[in-house]
Every structure is written in structure tokens, then in C-alpha cells.
PDB file of N, CA, C and O in Angstrom:
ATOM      1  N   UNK A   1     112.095 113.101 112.271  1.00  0.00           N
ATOM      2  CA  UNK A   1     110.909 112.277 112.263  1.00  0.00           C
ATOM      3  C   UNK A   1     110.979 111.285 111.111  1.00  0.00           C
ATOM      4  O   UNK A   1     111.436 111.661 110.031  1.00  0.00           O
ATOM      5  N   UNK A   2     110.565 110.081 111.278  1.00  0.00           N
ATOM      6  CA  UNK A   2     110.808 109.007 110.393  1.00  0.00           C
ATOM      7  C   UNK A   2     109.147 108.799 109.964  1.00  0.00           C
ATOM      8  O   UNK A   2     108.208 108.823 110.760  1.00  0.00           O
ATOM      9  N   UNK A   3     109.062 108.594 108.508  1.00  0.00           N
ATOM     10  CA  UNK A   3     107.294 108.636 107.709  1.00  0.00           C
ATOM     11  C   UNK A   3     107.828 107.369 107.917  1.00  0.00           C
ATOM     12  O   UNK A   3     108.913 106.792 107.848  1.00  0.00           O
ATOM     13  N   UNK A   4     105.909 107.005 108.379  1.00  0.00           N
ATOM     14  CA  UNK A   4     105.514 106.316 108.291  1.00  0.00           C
ATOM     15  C   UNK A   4     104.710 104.987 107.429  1.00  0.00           C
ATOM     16  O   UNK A   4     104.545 103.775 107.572  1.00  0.00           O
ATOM     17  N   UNK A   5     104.348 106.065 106.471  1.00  0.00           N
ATOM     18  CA  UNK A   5     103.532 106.248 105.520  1.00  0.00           C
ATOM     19  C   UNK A   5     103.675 105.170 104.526  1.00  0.00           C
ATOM     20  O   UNK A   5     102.692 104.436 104.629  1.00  0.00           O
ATOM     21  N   UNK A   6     104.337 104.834 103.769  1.00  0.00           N
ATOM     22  CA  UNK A   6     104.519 103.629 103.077  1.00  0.00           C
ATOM     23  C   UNK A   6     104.433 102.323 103.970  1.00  0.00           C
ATOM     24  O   UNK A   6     104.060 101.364 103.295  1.00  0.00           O
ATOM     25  N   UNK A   7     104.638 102.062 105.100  1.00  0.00           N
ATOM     26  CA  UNK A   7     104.520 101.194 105.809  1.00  0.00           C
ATOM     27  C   UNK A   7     102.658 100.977 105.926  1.00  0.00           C
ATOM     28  O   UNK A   7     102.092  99.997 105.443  1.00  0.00           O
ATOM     29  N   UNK A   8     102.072 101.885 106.515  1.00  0.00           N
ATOM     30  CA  UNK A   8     100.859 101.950 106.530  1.00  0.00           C
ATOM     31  C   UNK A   8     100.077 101.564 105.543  1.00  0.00           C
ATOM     32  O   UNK A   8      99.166 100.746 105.674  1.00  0.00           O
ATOM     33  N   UNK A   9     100.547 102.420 103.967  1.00  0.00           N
ATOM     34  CA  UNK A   9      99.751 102.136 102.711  1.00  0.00           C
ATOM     35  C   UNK A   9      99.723 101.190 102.330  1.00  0.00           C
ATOM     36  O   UNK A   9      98.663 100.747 101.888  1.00  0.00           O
ATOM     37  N   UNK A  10     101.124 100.289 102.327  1.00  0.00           N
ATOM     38  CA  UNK A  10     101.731  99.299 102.065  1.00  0.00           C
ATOM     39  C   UNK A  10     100.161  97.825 103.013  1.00  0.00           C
ATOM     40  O   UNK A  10      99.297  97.071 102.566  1.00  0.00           O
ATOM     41  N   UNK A  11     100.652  98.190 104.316  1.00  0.00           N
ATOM     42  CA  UNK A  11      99.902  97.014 105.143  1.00  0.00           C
ATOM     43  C   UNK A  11      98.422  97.159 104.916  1.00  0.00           C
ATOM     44  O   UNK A  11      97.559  96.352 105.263  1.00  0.00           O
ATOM     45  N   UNK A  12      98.246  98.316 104.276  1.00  0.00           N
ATOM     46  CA  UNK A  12      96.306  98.132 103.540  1.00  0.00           C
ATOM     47  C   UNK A  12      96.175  98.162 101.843  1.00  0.00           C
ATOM     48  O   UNK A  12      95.246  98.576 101.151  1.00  0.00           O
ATOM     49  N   UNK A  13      97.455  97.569 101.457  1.00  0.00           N
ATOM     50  CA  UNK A  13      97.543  96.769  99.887  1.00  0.00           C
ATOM     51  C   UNK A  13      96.940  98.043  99.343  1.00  0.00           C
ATOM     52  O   UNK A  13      95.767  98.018  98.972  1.00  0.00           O
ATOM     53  N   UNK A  14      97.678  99.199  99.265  1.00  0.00           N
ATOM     54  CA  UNK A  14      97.359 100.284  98.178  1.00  0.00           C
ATOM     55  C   UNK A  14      98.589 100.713  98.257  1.00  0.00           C
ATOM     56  O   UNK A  14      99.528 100.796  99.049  1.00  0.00           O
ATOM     57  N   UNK A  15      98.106 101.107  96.539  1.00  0.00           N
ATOM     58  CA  UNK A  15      99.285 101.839  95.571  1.00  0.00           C
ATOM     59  C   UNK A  15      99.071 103.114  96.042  1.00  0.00           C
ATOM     60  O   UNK A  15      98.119 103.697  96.560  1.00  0.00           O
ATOM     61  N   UNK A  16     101.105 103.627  95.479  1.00  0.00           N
ATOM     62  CA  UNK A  16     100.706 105.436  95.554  1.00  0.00           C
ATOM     63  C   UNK A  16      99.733 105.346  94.783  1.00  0.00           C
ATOM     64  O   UNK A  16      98.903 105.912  95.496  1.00  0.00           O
ATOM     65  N   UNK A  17      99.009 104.984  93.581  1.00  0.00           N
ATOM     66  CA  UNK A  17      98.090 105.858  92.229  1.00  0.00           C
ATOM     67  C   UNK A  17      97.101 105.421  93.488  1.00  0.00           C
ATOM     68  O   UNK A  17      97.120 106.308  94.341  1.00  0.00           O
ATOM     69  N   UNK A  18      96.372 104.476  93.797  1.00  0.00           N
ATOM     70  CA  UNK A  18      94.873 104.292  94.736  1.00  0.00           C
ATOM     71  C   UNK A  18      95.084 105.349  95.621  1.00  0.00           C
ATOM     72  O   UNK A  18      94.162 106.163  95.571  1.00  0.00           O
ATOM     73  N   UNK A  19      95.958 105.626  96.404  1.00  0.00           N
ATOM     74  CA  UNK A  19      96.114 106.963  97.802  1.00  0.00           C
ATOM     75  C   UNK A  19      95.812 107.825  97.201  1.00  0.00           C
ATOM     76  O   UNK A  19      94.786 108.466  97.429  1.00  0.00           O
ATOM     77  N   UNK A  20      96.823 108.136  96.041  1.00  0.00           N
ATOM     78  CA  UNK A  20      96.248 109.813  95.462  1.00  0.00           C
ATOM     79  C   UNK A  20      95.294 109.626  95.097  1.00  0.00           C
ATOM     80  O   UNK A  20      94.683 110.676  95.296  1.00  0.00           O
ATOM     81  N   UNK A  21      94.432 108.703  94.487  1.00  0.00           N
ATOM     82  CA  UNK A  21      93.168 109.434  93.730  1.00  0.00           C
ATOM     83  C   UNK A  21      92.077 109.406  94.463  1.00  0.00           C
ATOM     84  O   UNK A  21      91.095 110.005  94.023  1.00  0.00           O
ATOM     85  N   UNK A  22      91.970 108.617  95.915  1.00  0.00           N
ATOM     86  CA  UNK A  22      91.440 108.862  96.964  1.00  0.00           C
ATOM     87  C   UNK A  22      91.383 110.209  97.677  1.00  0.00           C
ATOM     88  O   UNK A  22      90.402 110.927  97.868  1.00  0.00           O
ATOM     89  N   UNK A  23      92.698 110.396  98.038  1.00  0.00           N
ATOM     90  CA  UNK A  23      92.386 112.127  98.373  1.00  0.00           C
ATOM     91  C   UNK A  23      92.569 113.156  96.964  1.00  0.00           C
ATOM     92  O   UNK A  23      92.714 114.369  97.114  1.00  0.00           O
ATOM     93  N   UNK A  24      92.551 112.700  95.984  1.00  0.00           N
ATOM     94  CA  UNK A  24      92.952 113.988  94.844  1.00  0.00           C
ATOM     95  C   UNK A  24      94.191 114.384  94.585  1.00  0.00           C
ATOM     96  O   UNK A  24      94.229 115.183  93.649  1.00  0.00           O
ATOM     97  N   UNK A  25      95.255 114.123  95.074  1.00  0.00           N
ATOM     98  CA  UNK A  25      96.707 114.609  94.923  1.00  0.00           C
ATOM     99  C   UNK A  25      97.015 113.536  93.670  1.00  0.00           C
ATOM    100  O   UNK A  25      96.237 112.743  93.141  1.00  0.00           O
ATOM    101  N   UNK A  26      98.579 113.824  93.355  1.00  0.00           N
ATOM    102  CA  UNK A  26      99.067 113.098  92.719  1.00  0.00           C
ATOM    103  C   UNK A  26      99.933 111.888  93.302  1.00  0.00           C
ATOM    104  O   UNK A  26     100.333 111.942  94.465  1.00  0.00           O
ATOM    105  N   UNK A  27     100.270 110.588  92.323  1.00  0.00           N
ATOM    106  CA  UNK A  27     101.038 109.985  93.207  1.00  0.00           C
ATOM    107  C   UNK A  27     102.542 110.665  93.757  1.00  0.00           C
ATOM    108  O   UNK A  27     103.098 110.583  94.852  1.00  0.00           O
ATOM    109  N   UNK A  28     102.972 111.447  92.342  1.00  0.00           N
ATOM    110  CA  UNK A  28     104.154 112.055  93.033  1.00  0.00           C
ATOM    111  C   UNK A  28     104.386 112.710  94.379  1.00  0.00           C
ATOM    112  O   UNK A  28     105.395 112.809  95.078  1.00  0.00           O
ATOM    113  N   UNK A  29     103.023 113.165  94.538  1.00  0.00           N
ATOM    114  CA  UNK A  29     103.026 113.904  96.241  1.00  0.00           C
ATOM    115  C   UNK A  29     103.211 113.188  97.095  1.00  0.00           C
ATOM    116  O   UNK A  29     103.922 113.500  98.050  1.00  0.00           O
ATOM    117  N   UNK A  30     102.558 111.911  96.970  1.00  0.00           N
ATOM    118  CA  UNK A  30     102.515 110.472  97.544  1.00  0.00           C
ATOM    119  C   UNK A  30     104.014 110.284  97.696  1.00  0.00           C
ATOM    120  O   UNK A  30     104.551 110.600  98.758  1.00  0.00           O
ATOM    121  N   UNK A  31     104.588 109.875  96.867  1.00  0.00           N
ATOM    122  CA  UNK A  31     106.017 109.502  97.029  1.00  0.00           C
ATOM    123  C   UNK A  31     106.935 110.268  97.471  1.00  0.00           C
ATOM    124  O   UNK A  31     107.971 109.717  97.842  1.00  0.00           O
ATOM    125  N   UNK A  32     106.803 112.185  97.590  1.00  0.00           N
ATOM    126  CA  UNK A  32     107.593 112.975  98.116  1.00  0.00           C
ATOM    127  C   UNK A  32     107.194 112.616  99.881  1.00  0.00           C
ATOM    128  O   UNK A  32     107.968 112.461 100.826  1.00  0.00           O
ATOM    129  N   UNK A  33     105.911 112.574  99.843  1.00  0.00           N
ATOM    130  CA  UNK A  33     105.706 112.566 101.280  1.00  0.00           C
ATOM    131  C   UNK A  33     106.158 111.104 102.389  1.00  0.00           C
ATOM    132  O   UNK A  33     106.137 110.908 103.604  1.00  0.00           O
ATOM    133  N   UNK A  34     106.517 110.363 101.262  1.00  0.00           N
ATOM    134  CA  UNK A  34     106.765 108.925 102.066  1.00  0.00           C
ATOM    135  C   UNK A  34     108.223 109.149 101.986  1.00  0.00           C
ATOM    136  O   UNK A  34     108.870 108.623 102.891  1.00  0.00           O
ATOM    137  N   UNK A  35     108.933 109.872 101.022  1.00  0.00           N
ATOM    138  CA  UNK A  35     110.148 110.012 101.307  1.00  0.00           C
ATOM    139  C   UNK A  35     110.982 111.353 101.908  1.00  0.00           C
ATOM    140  O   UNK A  35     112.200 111.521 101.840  1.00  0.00           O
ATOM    141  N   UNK A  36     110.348 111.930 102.295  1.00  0.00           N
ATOM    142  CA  UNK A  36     110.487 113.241 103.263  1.00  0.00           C
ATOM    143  C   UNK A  36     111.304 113.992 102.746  1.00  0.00           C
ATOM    144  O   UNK A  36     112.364 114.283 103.300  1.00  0.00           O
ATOM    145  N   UNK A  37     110.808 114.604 101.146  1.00  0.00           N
ATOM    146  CA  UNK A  37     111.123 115.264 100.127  1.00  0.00           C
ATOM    147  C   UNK A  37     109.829 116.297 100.204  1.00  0.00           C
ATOM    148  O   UNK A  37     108.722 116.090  99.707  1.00  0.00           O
ATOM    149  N   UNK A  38     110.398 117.871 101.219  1.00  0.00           N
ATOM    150  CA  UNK A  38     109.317 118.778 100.943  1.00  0.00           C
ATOM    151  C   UNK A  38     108.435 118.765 101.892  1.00  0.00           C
ATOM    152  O   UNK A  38     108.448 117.790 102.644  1.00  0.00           O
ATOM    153  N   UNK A  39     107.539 119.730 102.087  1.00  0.00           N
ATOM    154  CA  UNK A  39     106.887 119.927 103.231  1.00  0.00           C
ATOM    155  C   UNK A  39     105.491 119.764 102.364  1.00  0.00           C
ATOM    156  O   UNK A  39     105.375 120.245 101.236  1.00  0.00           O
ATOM    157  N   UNK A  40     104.406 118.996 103.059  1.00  0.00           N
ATOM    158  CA  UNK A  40     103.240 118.569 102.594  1.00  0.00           C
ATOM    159  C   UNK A  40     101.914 119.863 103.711  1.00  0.00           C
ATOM    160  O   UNK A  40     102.120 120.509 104.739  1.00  0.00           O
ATOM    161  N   UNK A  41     101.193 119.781 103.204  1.00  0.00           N
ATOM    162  CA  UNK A  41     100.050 120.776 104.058  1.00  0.00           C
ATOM    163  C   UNK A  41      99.465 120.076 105.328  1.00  0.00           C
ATOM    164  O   UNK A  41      99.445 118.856 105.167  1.00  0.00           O
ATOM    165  N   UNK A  42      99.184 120.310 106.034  1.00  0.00           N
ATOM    166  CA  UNK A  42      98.051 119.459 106.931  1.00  0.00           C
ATOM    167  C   UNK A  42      96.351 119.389 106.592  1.00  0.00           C
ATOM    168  O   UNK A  42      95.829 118.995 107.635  1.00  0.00           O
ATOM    169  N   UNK A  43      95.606 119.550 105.854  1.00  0.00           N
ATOM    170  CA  UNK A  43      95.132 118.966 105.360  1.00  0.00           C
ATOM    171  C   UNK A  43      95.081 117.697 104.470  1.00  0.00           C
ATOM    172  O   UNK A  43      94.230 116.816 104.597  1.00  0.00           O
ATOM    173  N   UNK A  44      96.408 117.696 103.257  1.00  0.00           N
ATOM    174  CA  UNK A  44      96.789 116.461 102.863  1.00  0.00           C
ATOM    175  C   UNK A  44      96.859 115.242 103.284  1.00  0.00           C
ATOM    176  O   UNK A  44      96.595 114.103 102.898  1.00  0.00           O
ATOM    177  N   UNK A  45      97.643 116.242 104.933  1.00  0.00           N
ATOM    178  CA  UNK A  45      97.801 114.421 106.007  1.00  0.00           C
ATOM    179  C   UNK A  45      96.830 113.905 106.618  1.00  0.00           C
ATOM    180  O   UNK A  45      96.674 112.732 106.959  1.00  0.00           O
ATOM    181  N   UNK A  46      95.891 115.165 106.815  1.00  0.00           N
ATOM    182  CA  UNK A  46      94.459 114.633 106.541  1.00  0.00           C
ATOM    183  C   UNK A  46      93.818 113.762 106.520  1.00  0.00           C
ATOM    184  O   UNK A  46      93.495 112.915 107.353  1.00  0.00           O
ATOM    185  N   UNK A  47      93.572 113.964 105.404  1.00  0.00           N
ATOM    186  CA  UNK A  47      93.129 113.079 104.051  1.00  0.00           C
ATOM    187  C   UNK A  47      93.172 111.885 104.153  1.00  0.00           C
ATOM    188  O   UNK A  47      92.499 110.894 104.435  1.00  0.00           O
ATOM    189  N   UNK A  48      94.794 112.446 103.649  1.00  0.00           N
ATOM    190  CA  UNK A  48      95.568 110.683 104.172  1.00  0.00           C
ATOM    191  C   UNK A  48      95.566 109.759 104.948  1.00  0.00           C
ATOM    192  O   UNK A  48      95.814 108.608 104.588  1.00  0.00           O
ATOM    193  N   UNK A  49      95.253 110.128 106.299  1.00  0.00           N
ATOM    194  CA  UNK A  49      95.045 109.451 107.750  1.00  0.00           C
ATOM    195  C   UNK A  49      93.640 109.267 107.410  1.00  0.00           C
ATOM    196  O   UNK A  49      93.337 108.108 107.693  1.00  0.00           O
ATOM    197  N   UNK A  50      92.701 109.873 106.951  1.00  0.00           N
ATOM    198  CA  UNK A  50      91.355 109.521 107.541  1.00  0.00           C
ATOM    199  C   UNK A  50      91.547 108.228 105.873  1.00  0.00           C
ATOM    200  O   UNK A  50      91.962 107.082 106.048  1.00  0.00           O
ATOM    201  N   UNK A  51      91.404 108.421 105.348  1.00  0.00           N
ATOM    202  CA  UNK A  51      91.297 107.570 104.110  1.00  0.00           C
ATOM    203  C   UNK A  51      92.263 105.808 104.438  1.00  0.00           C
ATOM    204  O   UNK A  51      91.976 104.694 104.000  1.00  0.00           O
ATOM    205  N   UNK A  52      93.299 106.193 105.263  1.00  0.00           N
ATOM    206  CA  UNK A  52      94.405 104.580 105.969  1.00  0.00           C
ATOM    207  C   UNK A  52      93.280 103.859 107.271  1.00  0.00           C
ATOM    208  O   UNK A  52      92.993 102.674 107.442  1.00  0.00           O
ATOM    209  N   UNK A  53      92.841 105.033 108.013  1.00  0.00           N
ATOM    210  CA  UNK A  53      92.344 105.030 109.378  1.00  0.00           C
ATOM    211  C   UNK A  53      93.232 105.206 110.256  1.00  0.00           C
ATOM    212  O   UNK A  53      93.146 104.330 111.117  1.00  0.00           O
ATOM    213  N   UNK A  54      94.061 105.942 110.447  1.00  0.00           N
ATOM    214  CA  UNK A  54      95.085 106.132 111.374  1.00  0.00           C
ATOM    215  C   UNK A  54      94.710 107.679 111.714  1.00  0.00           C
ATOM    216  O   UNK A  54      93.812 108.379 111.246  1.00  0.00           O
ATOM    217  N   UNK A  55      96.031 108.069 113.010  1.00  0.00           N
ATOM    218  CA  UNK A  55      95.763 109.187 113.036  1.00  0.00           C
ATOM    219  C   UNK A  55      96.992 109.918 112.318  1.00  0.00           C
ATOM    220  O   UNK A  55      97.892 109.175 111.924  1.00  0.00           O
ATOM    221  N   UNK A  56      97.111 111.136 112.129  1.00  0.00           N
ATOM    222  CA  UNK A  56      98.079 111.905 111.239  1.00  0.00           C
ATOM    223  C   UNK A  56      99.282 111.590 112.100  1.00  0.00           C
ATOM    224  O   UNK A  56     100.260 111.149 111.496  1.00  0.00           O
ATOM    225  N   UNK A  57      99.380 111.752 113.494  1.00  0.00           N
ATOM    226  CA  UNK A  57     100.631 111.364 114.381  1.00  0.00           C
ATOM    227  C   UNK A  57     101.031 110.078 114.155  1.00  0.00           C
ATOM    228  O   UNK A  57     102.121 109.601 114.473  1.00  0.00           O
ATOM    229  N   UNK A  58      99.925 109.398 113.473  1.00  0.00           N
ATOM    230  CA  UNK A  58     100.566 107.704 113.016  1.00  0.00           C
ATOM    231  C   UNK A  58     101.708 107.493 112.351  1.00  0.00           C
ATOM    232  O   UNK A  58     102.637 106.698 112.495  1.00  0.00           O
ATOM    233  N   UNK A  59     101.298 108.957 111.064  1.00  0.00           N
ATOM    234  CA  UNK A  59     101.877 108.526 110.062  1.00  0.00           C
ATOM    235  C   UNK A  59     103.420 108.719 110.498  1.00  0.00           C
ATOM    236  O   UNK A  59     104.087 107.876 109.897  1.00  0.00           O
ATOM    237  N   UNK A  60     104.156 109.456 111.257  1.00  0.00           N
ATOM    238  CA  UNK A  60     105.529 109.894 111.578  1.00  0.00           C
ATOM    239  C   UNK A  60     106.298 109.644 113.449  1.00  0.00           C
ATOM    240  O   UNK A  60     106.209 110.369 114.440  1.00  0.00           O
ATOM    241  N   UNK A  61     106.814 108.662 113.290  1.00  0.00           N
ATOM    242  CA  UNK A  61     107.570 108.924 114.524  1.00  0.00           C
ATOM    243  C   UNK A  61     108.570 109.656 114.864  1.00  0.00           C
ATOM    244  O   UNK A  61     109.423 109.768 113.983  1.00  0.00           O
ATOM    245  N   UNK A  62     108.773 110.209 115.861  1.00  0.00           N
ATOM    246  CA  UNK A  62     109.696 110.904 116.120  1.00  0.00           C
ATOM    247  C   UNK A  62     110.998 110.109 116.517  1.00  0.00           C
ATOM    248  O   UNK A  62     112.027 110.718 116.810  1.00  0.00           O
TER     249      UNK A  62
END
């Protein structure tokens, strides 16, 4: 599966630091998860999706 995720954050002009402190994580989580370093929770992606407006399946294609 290829993240999506920097593409997304990226096209709504936010930093990893604005993402994390939106949902509470750190940016480092931010950056493991855009670079598919580690397994993240599903709540996180969450977060994440509702905070971009996407859905969590956005964030990753297969």
C-alpha cells in the first residue's frame, strides 16, 4: 500500500507540527506514518482523516 498522506497534508498547506497538534500526536508519528515506518493505530488515522476531510481509505492506495 502506498501513503497517501503527505500528498493530502501537503494539498491543505499543513505542516507535520499543524497535523500533530491537531490530533495530539507528535510530528514524528506524522512522518513515520507518511513514510510507512511502523504500524500506526486506527484511531490515529482517524483523527487524521477527519481533521484533512478525507476518508482513512484515502489516505493509502493499494
Amino acid at each position: 500500500m502506498k501513503c497517501q498522506l503527505k500528498t493530502i497534508r501537503e494539498s491543505k498547506k499543513m505542516t507535520q507540527q499543524q497535523l500533530a497538534d491537531l490530533i495530539g500526536c507528535t510530528r514524528e508519528n506524522i512522518s513515520r506514518i507518511e513514510n510507512n515506518k511502523g504500524y500506526t493505530h486506527y484511531p490515529t488515522l482517524s483523527k487524521i482523516a477527519d481533521k484533512l476531510g478525507v476518508n482513512v481509505s484515502d489516505i493509502f492506495l493499494n
